[in-house]
MARRO-136159 format. One record per residue (C-alpha): y negated, z, x; residue number from 1; residue in three letters. Coordinates in Angstrom, 1 decimal, decimal comma. Layout:
<rs>
yy=Y | zz=Z | xx=X | k=NUM | r=ala
...
</rs>
This chain:
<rs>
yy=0,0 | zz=0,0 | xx=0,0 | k=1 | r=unk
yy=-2,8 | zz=-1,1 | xx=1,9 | k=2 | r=unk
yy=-5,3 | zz=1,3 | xx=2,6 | k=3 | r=unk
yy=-3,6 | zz=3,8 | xx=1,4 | k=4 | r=unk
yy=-2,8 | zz=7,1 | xx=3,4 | k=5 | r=unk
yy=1,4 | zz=7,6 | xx=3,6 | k=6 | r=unk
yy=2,8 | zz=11,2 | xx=3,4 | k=7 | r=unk
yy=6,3 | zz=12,3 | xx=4,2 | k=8 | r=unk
yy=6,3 | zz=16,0 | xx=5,0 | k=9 | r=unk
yy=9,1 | zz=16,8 | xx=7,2 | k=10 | r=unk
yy=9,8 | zz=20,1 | xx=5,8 | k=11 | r=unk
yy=7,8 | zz=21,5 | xx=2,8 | k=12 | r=unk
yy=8,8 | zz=25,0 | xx=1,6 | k=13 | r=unk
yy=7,5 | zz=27,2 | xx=-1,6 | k=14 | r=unk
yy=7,5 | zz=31,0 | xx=-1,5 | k=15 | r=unk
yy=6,9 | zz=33,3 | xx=-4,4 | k=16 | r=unk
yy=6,6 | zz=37,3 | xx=-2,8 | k=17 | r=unk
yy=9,9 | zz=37,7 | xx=-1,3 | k=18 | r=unk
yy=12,4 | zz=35,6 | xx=-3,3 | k=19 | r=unk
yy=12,2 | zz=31,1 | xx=-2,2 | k=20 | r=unk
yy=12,1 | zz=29,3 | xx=-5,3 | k=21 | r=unk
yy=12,7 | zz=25,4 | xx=-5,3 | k=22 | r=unk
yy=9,9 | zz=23,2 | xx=-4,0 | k=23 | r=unk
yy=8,6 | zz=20,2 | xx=-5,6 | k=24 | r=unk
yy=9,8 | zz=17,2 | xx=-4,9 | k=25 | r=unk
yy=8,4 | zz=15,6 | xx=-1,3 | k=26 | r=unk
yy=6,4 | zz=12,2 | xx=-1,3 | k=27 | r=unk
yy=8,7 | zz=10,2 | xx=0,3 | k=28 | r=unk
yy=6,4 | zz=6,6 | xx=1,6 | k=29 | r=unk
yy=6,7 | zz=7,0 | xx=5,1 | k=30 | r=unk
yy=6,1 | zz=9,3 | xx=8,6 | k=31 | r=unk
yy=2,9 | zz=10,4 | xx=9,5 | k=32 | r=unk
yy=2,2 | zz=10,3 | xx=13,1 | k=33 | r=unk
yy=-0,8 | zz=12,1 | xx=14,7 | k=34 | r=unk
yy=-2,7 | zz=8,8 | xx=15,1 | k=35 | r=unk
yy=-2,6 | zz=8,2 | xx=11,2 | k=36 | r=unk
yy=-4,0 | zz=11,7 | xx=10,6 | k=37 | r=unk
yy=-6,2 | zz=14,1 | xx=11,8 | k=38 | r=unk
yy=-5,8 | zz=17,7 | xx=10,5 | k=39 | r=unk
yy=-9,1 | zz=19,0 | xx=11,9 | k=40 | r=unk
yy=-11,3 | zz=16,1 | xx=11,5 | k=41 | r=unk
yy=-9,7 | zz=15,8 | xx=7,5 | k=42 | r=unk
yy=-9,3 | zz=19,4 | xx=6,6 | k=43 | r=unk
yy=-12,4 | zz=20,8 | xx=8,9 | k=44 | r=unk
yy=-15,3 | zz=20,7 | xx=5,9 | k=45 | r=unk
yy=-13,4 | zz=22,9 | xx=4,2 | k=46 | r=unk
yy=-14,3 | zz=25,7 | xx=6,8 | k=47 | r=unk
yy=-17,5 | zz=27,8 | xx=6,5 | k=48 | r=unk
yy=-17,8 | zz=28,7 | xx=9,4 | k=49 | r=unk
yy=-15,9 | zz=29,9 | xx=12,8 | k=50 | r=unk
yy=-14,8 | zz=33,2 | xx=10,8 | k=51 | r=unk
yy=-14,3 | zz=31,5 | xx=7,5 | k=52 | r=unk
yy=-11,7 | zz=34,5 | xx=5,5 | k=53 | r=unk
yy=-10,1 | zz=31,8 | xx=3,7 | k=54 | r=unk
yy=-9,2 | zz=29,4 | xx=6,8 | k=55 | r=unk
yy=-8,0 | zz=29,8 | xx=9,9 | k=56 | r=unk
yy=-6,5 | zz=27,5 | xx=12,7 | k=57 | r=unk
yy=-3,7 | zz=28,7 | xx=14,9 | k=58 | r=unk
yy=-3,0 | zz=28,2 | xx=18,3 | k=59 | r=unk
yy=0,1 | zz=25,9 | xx=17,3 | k=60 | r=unk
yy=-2,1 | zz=23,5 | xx=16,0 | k=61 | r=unk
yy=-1,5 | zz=24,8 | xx=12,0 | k=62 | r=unk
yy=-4,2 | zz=24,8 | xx=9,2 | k=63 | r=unk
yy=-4,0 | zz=27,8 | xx=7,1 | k=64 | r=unk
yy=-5,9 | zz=27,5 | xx=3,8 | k=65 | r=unk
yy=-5,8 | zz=30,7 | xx=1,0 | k=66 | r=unk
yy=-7,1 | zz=29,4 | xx=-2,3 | k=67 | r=unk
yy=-7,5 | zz=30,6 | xx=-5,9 | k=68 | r=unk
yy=-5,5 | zz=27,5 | xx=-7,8 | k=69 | r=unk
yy=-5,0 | zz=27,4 | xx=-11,3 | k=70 | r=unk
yy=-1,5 | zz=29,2 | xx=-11,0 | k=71 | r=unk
yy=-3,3 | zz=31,9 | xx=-8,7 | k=72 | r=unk
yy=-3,9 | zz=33,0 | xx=-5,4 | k=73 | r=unk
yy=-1,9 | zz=30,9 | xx=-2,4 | k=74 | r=unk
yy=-1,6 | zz=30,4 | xx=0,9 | k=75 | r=unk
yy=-1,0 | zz=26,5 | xx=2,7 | k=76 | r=unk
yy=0,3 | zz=26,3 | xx=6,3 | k=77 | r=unk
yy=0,1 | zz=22,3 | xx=7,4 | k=78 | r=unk
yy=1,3 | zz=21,0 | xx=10,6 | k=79 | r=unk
yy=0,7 | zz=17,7 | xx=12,3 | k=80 | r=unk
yy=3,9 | zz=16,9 | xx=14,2 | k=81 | r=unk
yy=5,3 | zz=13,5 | xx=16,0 | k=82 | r=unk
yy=7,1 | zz=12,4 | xx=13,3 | k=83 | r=unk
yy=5,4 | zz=14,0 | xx=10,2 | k=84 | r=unk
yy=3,9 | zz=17,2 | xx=8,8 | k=85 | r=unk
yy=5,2 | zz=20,5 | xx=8,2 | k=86 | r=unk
yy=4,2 | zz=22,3 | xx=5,3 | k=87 | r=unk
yy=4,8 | zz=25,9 | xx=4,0 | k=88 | r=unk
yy=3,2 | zz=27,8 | xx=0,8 | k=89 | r=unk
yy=3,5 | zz=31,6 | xx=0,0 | k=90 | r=unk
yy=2,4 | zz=33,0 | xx=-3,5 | k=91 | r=unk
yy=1,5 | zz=32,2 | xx=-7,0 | k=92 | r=unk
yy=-0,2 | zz=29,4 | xx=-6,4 | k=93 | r=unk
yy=2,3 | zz=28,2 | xx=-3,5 | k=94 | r=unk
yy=3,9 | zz=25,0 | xx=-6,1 | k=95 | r=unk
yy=0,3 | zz=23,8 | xx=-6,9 | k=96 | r=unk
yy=-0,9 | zz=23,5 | xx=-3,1 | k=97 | r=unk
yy=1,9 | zz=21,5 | xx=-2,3 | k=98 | r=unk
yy=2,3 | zz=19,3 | xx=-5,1 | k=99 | r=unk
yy=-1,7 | zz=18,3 | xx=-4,1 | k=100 | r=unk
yy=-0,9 | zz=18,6 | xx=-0,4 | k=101 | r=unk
yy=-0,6 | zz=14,2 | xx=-0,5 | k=102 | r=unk
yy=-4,6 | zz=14,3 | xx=-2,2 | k=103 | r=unk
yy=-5,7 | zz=17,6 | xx=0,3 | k=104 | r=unk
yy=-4,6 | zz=15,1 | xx=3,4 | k=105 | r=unk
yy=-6,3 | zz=12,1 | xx=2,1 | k=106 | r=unk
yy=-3,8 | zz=10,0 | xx=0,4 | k=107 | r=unk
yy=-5,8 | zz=9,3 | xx=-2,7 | k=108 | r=unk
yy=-8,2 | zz=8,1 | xx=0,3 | k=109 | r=unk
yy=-9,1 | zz=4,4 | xx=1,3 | k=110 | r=unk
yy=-10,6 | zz=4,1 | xx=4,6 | k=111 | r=unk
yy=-9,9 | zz=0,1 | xx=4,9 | k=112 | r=unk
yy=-12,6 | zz=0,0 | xx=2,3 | k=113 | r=unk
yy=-15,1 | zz=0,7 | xx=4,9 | k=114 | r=unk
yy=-16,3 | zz=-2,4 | xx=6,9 | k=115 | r=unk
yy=-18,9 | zz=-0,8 | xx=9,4 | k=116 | r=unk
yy=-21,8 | zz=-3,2 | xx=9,8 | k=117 | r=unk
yy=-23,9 | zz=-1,2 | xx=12,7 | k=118 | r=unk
yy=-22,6 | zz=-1,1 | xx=16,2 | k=119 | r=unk
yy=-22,5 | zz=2,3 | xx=16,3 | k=120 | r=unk
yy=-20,5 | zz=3,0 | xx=13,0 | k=121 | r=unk
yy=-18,1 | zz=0,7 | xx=14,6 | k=122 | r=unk
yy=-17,8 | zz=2,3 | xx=18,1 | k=123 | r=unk
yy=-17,1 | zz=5,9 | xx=15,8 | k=124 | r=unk
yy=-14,9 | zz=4,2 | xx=13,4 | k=125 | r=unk
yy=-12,6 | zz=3,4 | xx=15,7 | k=126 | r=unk
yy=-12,9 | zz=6,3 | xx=17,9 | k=127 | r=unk
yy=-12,0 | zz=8,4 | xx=14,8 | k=128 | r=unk
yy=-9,1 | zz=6,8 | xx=13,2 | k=129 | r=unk
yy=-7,4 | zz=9,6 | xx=12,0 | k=130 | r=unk
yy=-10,1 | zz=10,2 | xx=9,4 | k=131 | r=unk
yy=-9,5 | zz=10,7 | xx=6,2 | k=132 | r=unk
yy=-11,8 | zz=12,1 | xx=3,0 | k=133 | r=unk
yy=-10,0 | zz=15,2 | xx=1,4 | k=134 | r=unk
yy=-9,5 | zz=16,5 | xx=-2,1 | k=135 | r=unk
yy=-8,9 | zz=19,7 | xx=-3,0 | k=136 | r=unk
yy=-9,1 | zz=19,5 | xx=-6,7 | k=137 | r=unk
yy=-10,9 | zz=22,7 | xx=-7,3 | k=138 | r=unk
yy=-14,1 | zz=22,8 | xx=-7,7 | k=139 | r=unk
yy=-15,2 | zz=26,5 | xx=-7,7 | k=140 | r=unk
yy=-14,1 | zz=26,9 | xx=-4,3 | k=141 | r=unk
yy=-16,8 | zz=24,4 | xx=-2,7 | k=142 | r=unk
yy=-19,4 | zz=25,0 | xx=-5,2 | k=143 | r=unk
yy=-19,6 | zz=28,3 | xx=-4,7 | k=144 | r=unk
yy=-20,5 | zz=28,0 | xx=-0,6 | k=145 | r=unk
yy=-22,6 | zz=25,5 | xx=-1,3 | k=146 | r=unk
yy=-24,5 | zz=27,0 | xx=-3,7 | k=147 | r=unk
yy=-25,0 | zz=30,0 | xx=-1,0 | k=148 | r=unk
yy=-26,0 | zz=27,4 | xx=2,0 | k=149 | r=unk
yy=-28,9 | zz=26,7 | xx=-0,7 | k=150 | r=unk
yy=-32,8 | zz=27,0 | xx=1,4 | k=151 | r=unk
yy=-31,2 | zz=29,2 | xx=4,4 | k=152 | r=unk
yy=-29,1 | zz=28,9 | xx=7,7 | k=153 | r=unk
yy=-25,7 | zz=27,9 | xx=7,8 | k=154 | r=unk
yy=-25,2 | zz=31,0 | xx=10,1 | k=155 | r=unk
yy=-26,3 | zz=33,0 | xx=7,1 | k=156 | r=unk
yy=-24,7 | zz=31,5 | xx=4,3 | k=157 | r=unk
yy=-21,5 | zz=31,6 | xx=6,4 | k=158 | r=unk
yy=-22,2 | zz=35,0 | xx=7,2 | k=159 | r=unk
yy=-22,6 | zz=35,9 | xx=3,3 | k=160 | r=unk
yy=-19,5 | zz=33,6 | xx=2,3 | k=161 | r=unk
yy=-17,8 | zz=36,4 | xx=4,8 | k=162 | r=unk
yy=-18,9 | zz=39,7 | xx=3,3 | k=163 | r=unk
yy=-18,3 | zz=38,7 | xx=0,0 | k=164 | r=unk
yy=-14,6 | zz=37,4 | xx=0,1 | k=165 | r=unk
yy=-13,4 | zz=40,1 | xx=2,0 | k=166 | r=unk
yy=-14,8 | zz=42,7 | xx=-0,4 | k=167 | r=unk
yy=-14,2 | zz=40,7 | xx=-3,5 | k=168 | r=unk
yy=-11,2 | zz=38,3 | xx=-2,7 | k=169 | r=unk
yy=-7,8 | zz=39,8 | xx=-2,1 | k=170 | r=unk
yy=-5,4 | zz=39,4 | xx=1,1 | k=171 | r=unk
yy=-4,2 | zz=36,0 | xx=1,1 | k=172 | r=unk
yy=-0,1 | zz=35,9 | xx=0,1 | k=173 | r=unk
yy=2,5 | zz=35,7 | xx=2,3 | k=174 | r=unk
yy=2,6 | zz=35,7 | xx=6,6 | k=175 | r=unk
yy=-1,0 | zz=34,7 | xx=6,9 | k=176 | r=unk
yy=-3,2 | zz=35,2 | xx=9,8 | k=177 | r=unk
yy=-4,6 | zz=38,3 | xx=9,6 | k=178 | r=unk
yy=-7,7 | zz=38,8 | xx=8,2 | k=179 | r=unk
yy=-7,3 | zz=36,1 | xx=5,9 | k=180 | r=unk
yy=-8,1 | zz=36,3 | xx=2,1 | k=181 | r=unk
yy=-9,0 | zz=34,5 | xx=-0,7 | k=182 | r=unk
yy=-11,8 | zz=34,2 | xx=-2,8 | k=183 | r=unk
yy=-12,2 | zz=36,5 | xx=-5,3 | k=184 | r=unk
yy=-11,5 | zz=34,8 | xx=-8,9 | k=185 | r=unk
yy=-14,7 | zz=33,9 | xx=-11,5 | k=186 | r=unk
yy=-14,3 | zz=37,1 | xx=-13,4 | k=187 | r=unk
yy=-15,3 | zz=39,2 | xx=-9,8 | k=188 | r=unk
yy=-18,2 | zz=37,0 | xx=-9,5 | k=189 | r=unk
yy=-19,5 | zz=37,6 | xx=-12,0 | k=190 | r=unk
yy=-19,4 | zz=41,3 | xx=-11,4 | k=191 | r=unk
yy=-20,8 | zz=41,6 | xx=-8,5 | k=192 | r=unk
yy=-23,6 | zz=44,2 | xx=-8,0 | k=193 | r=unk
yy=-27,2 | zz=43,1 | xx=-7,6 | k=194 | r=unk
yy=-27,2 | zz=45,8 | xx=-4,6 | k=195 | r=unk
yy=-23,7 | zz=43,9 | xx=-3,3 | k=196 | r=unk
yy=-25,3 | zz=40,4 | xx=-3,5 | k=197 | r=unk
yy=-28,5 | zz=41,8 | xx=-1,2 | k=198 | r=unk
yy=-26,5 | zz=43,6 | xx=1,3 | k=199 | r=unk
yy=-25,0 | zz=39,7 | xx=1,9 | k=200 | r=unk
yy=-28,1 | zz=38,7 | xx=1,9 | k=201 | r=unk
yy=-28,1 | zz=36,5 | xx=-1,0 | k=202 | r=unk
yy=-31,4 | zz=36,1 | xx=-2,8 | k=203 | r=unk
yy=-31,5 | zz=36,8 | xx=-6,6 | k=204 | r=unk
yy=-31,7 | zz=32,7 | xx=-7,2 | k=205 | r=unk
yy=-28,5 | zz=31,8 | xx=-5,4 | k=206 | r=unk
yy=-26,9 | zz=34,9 | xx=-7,0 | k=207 | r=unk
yy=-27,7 | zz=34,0 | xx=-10,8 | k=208 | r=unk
yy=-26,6 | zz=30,1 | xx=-9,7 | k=209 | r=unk
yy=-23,2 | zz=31,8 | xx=-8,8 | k=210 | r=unk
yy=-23,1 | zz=34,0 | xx=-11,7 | k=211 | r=unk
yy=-24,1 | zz=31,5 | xx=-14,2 | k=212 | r=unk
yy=-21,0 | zz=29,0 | xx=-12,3 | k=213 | r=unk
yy=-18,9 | zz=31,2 | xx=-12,6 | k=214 | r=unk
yy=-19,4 | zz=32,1 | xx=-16,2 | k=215 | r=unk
yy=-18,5 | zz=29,0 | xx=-17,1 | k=216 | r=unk
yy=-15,7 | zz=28,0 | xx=-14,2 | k=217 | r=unk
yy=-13,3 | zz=25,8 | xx=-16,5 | k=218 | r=unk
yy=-15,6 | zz=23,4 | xx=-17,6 | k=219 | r=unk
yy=-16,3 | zz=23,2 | xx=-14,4 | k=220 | r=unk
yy=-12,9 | zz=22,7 | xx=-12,8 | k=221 | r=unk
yy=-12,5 | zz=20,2 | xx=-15,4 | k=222 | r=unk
yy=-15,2 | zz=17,7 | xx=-13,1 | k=223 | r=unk
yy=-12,4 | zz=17,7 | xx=-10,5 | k=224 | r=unk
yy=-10,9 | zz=15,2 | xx=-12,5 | k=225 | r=unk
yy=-13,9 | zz=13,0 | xx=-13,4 | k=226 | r=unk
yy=-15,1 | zz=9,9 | xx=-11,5 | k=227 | r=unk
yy=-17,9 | zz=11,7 | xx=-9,1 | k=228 | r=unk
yy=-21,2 | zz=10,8 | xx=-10,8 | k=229 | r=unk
yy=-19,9 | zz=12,2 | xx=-14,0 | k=230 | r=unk
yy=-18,5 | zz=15,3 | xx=-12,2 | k=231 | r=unk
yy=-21,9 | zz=15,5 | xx=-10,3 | k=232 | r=unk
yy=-23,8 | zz=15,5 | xx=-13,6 | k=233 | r=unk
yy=-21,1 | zz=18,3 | xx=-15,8 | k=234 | r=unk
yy=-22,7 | zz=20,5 | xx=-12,5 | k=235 | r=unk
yy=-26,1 | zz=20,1 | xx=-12,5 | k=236 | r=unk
yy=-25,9 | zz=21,1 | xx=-16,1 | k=237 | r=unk
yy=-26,0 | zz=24,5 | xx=-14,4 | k=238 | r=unk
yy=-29,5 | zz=26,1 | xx=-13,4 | k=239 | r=unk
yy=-29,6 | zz=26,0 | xx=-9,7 | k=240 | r=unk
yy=-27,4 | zz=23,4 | xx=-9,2 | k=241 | r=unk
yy=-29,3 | zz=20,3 | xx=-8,1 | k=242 | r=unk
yy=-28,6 | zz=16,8 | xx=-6,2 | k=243 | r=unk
yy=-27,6 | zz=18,7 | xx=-3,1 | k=244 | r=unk
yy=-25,3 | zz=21,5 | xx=-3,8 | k=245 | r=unk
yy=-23,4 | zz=18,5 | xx=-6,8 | k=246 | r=unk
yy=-22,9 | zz=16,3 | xx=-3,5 | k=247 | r=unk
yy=-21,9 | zz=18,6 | xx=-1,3 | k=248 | r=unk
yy=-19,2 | zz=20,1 | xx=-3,5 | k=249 | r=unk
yy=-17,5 | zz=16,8 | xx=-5,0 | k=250 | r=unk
yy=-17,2 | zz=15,2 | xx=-1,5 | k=251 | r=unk
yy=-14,7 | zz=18,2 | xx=-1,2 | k=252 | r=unk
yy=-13,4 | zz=19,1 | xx=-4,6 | k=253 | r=unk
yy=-13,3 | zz=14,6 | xx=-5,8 | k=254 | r=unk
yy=-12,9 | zz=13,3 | xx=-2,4 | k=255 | r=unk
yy=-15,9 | zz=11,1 | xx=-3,2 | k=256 | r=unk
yy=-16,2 | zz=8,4 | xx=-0,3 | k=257 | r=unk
yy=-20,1 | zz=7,4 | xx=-1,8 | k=258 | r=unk
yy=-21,4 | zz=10,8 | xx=-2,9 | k=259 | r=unk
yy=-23,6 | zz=10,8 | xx=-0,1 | k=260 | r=unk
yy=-25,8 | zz=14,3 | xx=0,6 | k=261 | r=unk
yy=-29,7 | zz=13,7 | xx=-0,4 | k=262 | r=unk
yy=-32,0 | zz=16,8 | xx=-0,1 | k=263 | r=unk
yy=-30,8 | zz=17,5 | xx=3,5 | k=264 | r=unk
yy=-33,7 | zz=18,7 | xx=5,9 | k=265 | r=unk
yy=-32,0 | zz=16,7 | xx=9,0 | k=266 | r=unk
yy=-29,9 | zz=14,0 | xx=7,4 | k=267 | r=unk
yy=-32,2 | zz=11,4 | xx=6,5 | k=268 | r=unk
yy=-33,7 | zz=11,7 | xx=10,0 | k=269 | r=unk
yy=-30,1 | zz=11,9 | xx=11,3 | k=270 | r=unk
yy=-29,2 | zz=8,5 | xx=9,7 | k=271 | r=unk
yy=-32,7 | zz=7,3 | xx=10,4 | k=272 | r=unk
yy=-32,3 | zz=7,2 | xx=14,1 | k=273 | r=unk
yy=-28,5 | zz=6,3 | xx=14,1 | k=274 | r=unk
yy=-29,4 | zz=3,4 | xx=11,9 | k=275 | r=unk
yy=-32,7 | zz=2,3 | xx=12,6 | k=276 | r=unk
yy=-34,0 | zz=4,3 | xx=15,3 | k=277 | r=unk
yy=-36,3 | zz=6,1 | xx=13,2 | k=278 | r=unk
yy=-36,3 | zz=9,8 | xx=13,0 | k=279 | r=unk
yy=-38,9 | zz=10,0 | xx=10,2 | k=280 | r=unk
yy=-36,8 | zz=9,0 | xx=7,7 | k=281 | r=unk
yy=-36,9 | zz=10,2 | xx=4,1 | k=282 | r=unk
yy=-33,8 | zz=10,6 | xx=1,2 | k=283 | r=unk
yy=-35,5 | zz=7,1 | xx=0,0 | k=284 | r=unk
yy=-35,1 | zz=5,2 | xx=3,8 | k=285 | r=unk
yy=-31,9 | zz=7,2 | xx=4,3 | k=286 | r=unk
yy=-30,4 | zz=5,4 | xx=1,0 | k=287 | r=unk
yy=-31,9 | zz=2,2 | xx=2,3 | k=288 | r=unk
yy=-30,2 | zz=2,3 | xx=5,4 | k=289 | r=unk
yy=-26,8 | zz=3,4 | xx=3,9 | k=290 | r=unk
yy=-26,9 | zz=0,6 | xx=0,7 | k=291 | r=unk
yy=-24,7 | zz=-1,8 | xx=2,7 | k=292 | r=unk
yy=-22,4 | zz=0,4 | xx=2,7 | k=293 | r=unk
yy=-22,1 | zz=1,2 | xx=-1,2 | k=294 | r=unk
yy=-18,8 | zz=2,8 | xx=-2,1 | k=295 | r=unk
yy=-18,8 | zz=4,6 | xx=1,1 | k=296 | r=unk
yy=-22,2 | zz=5,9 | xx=2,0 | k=297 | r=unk
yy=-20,5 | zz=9,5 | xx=2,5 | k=298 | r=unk
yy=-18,2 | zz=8,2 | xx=5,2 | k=299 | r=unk
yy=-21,0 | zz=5,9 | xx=6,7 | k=300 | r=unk
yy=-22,8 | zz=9,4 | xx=6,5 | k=301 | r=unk
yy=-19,8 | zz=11,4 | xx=7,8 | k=302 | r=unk
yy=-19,1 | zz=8,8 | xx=10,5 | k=303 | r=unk
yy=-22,8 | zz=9,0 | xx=11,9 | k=304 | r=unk
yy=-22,6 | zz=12,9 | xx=12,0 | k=305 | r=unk
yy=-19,2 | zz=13,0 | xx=14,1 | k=306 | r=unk
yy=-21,1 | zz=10,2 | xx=16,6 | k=307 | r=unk
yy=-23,0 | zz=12,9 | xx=17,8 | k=308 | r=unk
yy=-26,1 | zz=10,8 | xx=17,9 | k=309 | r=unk
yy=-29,0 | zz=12,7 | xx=16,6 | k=310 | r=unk
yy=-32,7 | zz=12,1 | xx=17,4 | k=311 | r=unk
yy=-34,2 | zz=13,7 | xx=20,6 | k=312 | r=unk
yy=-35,8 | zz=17,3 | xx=20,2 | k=313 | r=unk
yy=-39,7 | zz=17,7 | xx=20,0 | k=314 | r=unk
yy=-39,8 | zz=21,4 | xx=19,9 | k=315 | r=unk
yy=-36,9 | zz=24,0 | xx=19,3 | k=316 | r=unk
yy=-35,7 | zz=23,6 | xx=16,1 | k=317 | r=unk
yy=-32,6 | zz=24,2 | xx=14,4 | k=318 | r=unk
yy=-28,9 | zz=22,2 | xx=14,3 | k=319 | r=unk
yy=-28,2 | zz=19,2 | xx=11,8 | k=320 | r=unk
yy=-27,9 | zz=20,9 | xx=8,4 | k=321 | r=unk
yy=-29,0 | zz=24,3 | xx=9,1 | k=322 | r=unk
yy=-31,3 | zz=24,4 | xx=6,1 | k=323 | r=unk
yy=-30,0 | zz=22,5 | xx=3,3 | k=324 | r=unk
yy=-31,6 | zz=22,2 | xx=0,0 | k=325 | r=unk
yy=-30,2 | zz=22,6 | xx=-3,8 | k=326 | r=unk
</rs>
């Protein structure tokens, strides 16, 4: 199938407390080899950060994810070996993670859809063939981070994502790294203390965003399974949601190659200067620059970010998406 990402786990194993129940049945198209995928490159904006609760990457090369499915808190080891992937879940939500494992690697994915047209979307393109766009499916889990990287630091926002699992979230099921937990469900969110939320440092406007998600979490899982702009739009429904945090959480949640971020403070000037050598850029040039590449302006986006080339420094100032908008 071309364009299409293969998955053949080479051992995939569920795990409910103590007792193995059966696991689903594996997608059986073909081998994946580590040039066809690349766990950190695929899985890595699903981290918040180098002490991120709910993922965690061990020394043998494995991806642990704890996330709050719709079955319940569960805990995903992937491994990227020579002849396929190893894959292990523990908990209640152990069946769900790996009958979406194929969609979380990027099979639902299309990078031959992608025809760079800049010499240096080319040059990264090939240098990063192991690329794919994830999808996770749930929705509450990336809107909630993004809605806390709203106006400040990533350092802070990472910092507050931190605090508030591990106080709110549980221990994530099964052999886990330790330290690892997942995210408390809507219902905790909702509870938290005004005095909880300041001691994360979390402004009153990002916590009522979270709180008024929250309150109304399965309508919004539901956008998992629209088509991006009409997932994009059931979120900004919500107060405090705007163009920003929408984008940045159905690139993760949809897997949306074209949702591309507008409302950044560095991105435009980013793809500016990558583009068109133009560090001045605006959402409006940014768009310009990325309409040949309609259908995949997030990956043209993506791919410029991993080239590493950003615009000279005038004066201290922070890293690419430090401050991000709504």
């Amino acid at each position: 199938m071309a364009g299409r990402f293969p998955l053949e786990p080479t051992r995939t194993t569920v795990r409910g407390g103590h007792t193995p129940v059966p696991a689903p049945a594996p997608v059986t198209d073909a081998a994946v080899t580590p040039a066809d995928l690349d766990l950190g490159l695929t899985l890595g904006p699903l981290r918040r950060g180098p002490a991120d609760p709910t993922f965690r990457v061990t020394p043998d090369g494995s991806v642990w994810r704890a996330s709050r499915t719709p079955e319940g808190p569960g805990t995903l080891r992937v491994r990227a070996g020579a002849t396929g992937t190893e894959s292990e879940a523990w908990g209640p939500g152990a069946a769900w993670l790996l009958d979406r494992l194929p969609a979380l690697l990027g099979a639902e994915d299309d990078p031959a859809a992608f025809v760079p047209r800049h010499k240096l979307l080319l040059a990264t393109h090939r240098r990063r063939p192991g690329l794919r766009l994830t999808r996770t499916g749930l929705v509450l889990e990336s809107l909630i981070p993004s809605v806390l990287e709203q106006k400040v630091t990533t350092n802070e926002a990472y910092g507050s994502w931190r605090l508030l699992v591990r106080k709110y979230g549980e221990p994530a099921p099964g052999p886990a790294p330790d330290g690892m937990y997942v995210m408390p469900d809507a219902r905790a969110w909702t509870r938290i203390p005004s005095w909880e939320w300041h001691r994360a440092n979390v402004d009153g406007k990002r916590s009522a965003t979270i709180v008024r998600a929250a309150r109304v979490a399965a309508r919004l899982e539901e956008a998992a399974h629209m088509d991006p702009p009409a997932a994009r739009a059931r979120l900004e429904l919500i107060p405090g949601i705007g163009p920003w945090t929408s984008a940045e959480t159905i690139q993760r949640s949809n897997g949306a190659p074209d949702e591309v971020t507008t409302g950044d403070l560095h991105l435009p000037g980013i793809v500016g200067w990558a583009l068109a050598g133009d560090r001045t850029a605006d959402d409006g040039a940014m768009l310009d620059l990325l309409a040949p590449y309609a259908g995949q302006r997030h990956r043209a986006a993506r791919l410029i970010l991993l080239s590493g080339r950003v615009p000279p420094r005038r004066a201290p100032r922070m890293t690419p998406g430090d401050i991000t908008g709504i």
